[in-house]
N, C-alpha and C positions, 0 to 999 in steps of 0.2 A: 520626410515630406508627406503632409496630406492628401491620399487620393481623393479626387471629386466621387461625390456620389454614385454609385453604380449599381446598386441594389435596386434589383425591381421593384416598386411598391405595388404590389400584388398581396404583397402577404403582409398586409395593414393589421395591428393589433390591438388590440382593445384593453383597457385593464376590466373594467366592470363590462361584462354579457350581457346583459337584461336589462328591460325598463321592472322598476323594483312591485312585485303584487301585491298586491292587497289579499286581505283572508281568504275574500268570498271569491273566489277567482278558479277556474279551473281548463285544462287541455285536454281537447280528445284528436284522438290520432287514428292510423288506420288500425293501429294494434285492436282499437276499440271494436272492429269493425265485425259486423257476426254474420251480416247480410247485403252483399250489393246486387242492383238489378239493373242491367240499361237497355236503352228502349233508341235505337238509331236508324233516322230518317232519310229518306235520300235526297235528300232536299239541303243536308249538310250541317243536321245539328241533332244532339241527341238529349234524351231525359235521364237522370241519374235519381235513384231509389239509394239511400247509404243509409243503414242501420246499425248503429250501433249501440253498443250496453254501458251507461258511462252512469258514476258514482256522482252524486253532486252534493253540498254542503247545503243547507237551508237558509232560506231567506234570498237577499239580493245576489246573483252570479253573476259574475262575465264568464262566460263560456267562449273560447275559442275551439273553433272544429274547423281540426288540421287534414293538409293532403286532398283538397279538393280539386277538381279539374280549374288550371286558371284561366282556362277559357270559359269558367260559369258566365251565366247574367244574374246576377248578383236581384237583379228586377222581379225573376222566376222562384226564388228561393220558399220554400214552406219548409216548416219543421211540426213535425206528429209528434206529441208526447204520447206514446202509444201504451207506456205502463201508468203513466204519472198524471195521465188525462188532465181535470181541470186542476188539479194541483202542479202547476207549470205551468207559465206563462211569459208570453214574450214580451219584454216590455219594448225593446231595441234592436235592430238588427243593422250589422255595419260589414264592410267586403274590404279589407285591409291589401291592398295589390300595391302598397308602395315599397318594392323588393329593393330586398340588401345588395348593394354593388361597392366597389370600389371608389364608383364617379357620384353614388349618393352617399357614401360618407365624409367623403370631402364636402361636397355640396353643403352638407349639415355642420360644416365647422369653420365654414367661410366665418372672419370676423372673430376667431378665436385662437385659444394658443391651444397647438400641439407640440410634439418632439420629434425633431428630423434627426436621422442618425446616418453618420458619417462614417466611413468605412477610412481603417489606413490598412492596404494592403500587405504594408510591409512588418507591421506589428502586429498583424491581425485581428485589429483592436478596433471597436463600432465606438463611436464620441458621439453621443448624443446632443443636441442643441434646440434650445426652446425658441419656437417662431410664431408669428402671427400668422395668420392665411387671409390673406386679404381677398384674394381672388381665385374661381375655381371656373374657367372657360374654357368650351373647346378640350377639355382635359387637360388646360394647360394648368399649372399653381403658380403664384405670385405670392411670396412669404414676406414679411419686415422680420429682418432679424440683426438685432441690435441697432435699430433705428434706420437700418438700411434696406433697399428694396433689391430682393432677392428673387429671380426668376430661373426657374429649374426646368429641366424639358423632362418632368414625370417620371425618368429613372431611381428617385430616391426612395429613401425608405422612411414611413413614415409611422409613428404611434399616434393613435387619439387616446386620451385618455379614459372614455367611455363610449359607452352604444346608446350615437343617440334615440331621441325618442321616436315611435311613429314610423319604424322599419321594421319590417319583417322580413324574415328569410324563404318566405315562400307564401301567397295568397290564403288567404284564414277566411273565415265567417267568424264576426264574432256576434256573440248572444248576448242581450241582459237581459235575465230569466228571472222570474221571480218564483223559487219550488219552494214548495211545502211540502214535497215527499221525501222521502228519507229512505236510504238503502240507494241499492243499483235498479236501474231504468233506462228502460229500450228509447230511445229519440230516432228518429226518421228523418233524414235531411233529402229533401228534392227538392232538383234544380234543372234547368237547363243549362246545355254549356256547346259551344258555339265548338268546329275542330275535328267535328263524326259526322264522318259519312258511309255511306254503301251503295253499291251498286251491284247490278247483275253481270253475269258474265256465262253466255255458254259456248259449247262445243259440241257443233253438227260433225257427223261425219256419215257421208252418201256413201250409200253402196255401190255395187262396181253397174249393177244396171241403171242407177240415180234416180231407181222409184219409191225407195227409200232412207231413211236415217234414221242414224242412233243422236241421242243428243241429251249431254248432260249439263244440267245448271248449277252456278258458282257462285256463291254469295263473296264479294269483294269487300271486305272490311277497311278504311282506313280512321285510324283514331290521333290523332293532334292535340287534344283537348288540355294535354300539360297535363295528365294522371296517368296511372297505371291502377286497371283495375281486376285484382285477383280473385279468380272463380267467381266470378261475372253470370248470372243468368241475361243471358243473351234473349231480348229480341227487334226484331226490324219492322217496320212501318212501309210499306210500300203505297204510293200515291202523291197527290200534288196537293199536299198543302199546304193550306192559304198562309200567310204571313205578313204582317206587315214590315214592309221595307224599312230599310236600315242604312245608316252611314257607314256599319261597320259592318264586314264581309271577310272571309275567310278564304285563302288558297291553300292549293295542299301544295306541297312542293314533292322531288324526288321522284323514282321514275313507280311508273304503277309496273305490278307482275299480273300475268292475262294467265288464266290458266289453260291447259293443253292435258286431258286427261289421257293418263300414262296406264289405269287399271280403272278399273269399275266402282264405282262411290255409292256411300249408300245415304237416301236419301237422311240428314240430320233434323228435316226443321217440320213442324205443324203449324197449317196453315188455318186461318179463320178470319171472319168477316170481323171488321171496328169500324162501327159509323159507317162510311163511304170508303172507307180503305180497306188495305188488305195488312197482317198481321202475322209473322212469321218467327214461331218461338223453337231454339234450340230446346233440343231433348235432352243437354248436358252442359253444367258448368262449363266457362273457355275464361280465360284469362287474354284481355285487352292489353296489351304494354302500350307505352307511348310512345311516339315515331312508329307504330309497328302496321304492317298492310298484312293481312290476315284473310287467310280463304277458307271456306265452308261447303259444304256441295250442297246442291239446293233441292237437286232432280235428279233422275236417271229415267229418259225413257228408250225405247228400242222399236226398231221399224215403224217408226211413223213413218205413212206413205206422204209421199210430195211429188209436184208436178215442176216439171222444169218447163219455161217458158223464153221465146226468142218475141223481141217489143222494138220495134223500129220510129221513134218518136217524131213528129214532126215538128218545124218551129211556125208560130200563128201569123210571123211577120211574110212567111210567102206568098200569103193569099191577099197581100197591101199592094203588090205595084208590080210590073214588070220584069221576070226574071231573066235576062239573057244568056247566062252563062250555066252549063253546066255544073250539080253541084253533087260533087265526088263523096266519098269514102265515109258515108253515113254510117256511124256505129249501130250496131247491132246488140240492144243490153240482152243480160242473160240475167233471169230472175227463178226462184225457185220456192213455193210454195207449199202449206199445211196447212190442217184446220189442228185451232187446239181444241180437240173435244175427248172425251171420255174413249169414244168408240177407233180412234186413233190415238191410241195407248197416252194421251195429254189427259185435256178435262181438266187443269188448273190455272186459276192467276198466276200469269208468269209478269214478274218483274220487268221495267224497265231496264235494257243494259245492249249488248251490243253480243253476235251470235257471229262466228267465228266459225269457217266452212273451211269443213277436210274432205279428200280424195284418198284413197291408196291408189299406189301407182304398181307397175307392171311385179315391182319387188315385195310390194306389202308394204311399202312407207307409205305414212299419210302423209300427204303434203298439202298445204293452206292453199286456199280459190278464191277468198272472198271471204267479205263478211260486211255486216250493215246493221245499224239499230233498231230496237223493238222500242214502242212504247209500252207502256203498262196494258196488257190485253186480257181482258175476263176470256172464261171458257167459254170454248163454239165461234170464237170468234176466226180467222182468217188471217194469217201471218205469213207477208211474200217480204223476200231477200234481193235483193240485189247483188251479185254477187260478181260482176265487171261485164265487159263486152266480148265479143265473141270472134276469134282469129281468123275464123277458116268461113265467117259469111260477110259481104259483103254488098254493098249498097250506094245507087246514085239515081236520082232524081233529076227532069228536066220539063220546065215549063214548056207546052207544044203551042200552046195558041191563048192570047191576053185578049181582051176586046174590051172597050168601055159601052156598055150598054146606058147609063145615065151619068148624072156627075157622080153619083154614091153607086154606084151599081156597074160591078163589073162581070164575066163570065172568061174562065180559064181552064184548060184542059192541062191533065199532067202524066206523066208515062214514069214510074215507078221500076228501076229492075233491081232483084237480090237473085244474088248469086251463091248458090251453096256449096261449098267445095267439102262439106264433109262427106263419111260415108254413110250415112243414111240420110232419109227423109223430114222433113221438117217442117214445119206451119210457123211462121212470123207475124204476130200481131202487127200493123201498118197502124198508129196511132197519128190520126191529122187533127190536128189544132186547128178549128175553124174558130173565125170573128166573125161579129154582126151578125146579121140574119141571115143564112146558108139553105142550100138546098144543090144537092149533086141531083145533076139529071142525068147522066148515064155512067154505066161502072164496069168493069171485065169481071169484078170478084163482086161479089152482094157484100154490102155495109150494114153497120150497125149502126143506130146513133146511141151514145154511151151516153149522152150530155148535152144541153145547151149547145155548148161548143165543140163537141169531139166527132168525129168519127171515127170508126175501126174497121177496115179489112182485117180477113185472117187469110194466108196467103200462102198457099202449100207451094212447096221447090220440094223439088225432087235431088239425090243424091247427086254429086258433080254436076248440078243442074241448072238451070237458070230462070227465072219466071217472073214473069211482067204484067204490074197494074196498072191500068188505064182509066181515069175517071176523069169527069169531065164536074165543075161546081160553079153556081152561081151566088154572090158576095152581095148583100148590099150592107151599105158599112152608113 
């Protein structure tokens, strides 16, 4: 008895391989490959520089150049004849991404006969049988064989008889060149390719009095681009640039790794000005694989001094209407602060990325506090953290007296208390969000005005202490 079908059709076979060349026809590969350079953005796409030395025939070529990233824009594509100058020329240039599958071969023979092979278990013996394919949907096949309509649920085993036309096994550029040189010659392929990104990453770690830190930066690599590129000259682009939008967009998927410096790194990259951005080239070949997320150290600096800061915020909707009720357990942020300059061991463009706060504790482990994002910041500029709220202070606020002075114009006094349960002393910025046109007419603590609309008390408490602001403000909205 015949067993049904049970052979995976996976491993579909071909008798002819190839669509058949012509003379003038030639492959390059990465074998070819003498020089790669790439150049990735953070912004989520990189420049690919591929050099290689490849032999061509005279006269008319199609040139295929294999192993590119298949995340190119096929749009961005330039080719240098870089030995072969004006003897080389492009006539055509074509981006072949229609890839080999199992559900495009069938696709391609809908409407045609192939050979289904039948397995008998018990002889061990495959019987092959010629069918038509009528239908390839859903990955389902519908065969006519022997004038009969034969539907399979994809388990079988199938042969085509050849490889159709207009597939490839992996995304190509192809070229029609027209050379007049003779011999081997350097070609240059660059492109854009959508898949690379990078970002920053550091790691602060405060001293045990928190007037200082050490703090090293980490260049984040991840590459998607569908290549693997071997001893690679690395460099990164830092900045925001322009692009025009696009329907097509990229995610990375899998999880990211943060780094947490274990020993001391030494600084790999040189920095320099490009245009409006900033340019950062390794000092050594790395090899990019694909799927792969790849770290670099960017910095290493040591005692940069920092200021630690307690910011009690207020919200603008208080100074609208009527408060009746006490309003309890105001967070207290805790923020910590540097200047990047020269003269506090920085002094460079630091990357956009996100800075990651360590403590040792009583045993010498560091343990994480916080951390919050940087934007791209030039030197001498001023870089404050956020780094969560603070345990042991605590805060409530209570409207003392609302009065309507005209329809827009009101006048309201407020009594302010922070309580500091640590053991020392402290100063609390009190940040009030005023609207409309303002004006406090009396205070316990002297104000700043920061803004338009702000104002700031700084507002010292003493150790296990308690301390109370009183101001009084006039609104007209």
């Amino acid at each position: 008895m015949n067993a049904p079908m049970i052979t995976l059709g996976v491993c579909m076979c071909a008798a002819a391989c190839g669509i058949a060349e012509t003379a003038a026809s030639a492959t390059s590969t990465a074998k070819d490959q003498k020089k790669v350079a790439i150049t990735v953005y953070n912004a989520g796409f990189g420049v690919v520089r591929d050099e290689r030395t490849i032999t061509l025939p005279k006269g008319t070529v199609d040139l295929r150049f294999m192993e590119v990233a298949s995340k190119v824009q096929p749009e961005t594509v330039q080719i240098d004849a870089a030995t072969a100058g004006d003897k080389l020329a492009v006539l055509e240039q074509n981006y072949e991404y229609d890839l080999m599958s199992p559900a495009k071969l069938m696709e391609k023979y809908v409407g045609k006969t192939i050979t289904i092979i039948q397995r008998n278990d018990f002889k061990d013996a495959r019987i092959p049988r010629e069918a038509t394919l009528l239908s390839f949907n859903n990955n389902q096949p519908i065969y006519s064989i022997d004038g009969k309509i034969a539907i399979y649920r994809g388990q079988e085993e199938v042969e085509l008889p050849a490889m159709p036309e207009n597939l490839v096994s992996e995304p190509t550029l192809v070229w029609l060149l027209d050379n007049a040189f003779e011999g081997a010659q350097t070609i240059i392929a660059n492109y854009m390719t959508q898949g690379m990104r990078w970002n920053a990453d550091y790691v602060a770690v405060l001293t045990p009095d928190e007037k200082t830190l050490n703090l090293n930066g980490w260049v984040t690599i991840n590459n998607q681009s569908g290549a693997t590129f071997n001893n690679a000259q690395l460099k990164l682009v830092a900045g925001d640039v322009q692009r025009v939008a696009s329907e097509e967009y990229d995610t990375f998927g899998g999880e990211r790794v943060y780094a947490m410096a274990a020993a001391p790194s030494r600084k790999a990259f040189t920095e320099e000005g490009l245009f409006e951005y900033h340019l950062y080239t390794l000092d050594r070949p790395t090899t990019l694989k694909q799927n792969q997320q790849k770290q670099i150290s960017l910095l290493e600096a040591r005692d940069v001094r920092t200021e630690k800061t307690y910011r009690c915020i207020g919200q603008n909707w208080w100074y609208r209407n009527k408060q009746g009720e006490l309003i309890r357990n105001i967070k207290i942020a805790v923020f910590i602060a540097f200047t990047n300059s020269q003269e506090n061991a920085l002094g460079i463009p630091l990357p956009k990325g996100t800075v990651r706060v360590y403590k040792a504790d009583s045993s010498g482990n560091n343990q994480f506090i916080g951390e919050d994002n940087i934007d791209h910041t030039p030197k001498n500029e001023r870089i404050e953290l956020k780094l969560g709220d603070a345990f042991d202070i605590t805060s409530e606020r209570r409207q003392m007296s609302f009065t309507r002075l005209a329809d827009n114009m009101f006048e309201m006094s407020w009594e302010v208390k922070v309580r500091n349960h640590k053991d020392e002393d402290i100063t609390v910025e009190m940040i009030e969000p005023l609207g409309g046109d303002w004006k406090i007419t009396e205070s316990s603590v002297p104000f700043i005005k920061k803004d338009a609309g702000t104002a700031q008390f700084n507002l010292p408490v003493k150790k296990d202490g308690e301390a109370v602001l009183t101001y009084t403000v006039r609104v007209k909205w």
